[in-house]
N, C-alpha and C positions, 0 to 999 in steps of 0.2 A: 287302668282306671278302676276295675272291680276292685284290684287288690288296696287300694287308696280309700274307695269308698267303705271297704271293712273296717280297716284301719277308723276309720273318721265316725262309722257307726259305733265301733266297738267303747272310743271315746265317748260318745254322749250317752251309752248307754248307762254310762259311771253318773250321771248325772240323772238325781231322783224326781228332779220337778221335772225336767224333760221326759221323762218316761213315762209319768203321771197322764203328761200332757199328751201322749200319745196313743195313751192306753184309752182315754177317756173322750176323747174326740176323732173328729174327720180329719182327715188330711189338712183341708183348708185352714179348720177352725185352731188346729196344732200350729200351723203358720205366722198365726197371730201373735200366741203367746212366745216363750224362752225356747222353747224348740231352735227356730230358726238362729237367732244368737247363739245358742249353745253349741250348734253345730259350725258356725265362724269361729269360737272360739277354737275348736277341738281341730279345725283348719291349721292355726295362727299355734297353735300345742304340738300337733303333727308338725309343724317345719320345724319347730323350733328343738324339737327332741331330735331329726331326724337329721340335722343340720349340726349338731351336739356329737351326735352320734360319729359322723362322717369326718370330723374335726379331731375325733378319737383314734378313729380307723385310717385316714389316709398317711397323716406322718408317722404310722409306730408301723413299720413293717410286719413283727411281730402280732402284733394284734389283728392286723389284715389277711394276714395269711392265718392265723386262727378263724375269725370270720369267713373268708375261703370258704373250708374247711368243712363250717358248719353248715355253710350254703350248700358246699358238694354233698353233703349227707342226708340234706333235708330232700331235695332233689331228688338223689339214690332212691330211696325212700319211697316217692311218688311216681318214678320209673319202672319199678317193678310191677 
């Protein structure tokens, strides 16, 4: 779930009014405004890439075992 919720942050923080809005109010008062829809949207962005994605990688063998690949490296990486 952390790694989703980066993901989903990392989306709206591409977005200028949202961050405005963040910067500049409480919690609460950011609630109000595009914050909270921005953050649906970057939800409703998130599947739709990640679903894009998956539709890529599961019938090209090739490309899945590259993916692999990158995962096992990335990994490696954070093992050490």
């Amino acid at each position: 779930m952390l790694n989703y919720a980066i993901t989903i942050r990392d989306k709206v923080a591409e977005d200028e009014t949202a961050m405005k809005q963040i910067a500049n109010n409480a919690p609460e008062q950011a609630m109000l405004g595009d914050f909270t829809t921005r953050t649906e949207d970057a939800i409703f962005a998130s599947s739709e890439a990640h679903n894009n994605q998956q539709m890529q990688l599961l019938p090209d063998p090739a490309k899945f075992n590259q993916f692999v690949r990158v995962v096992f490296e990335m990994l490696k990486r954070i093992s050490n």
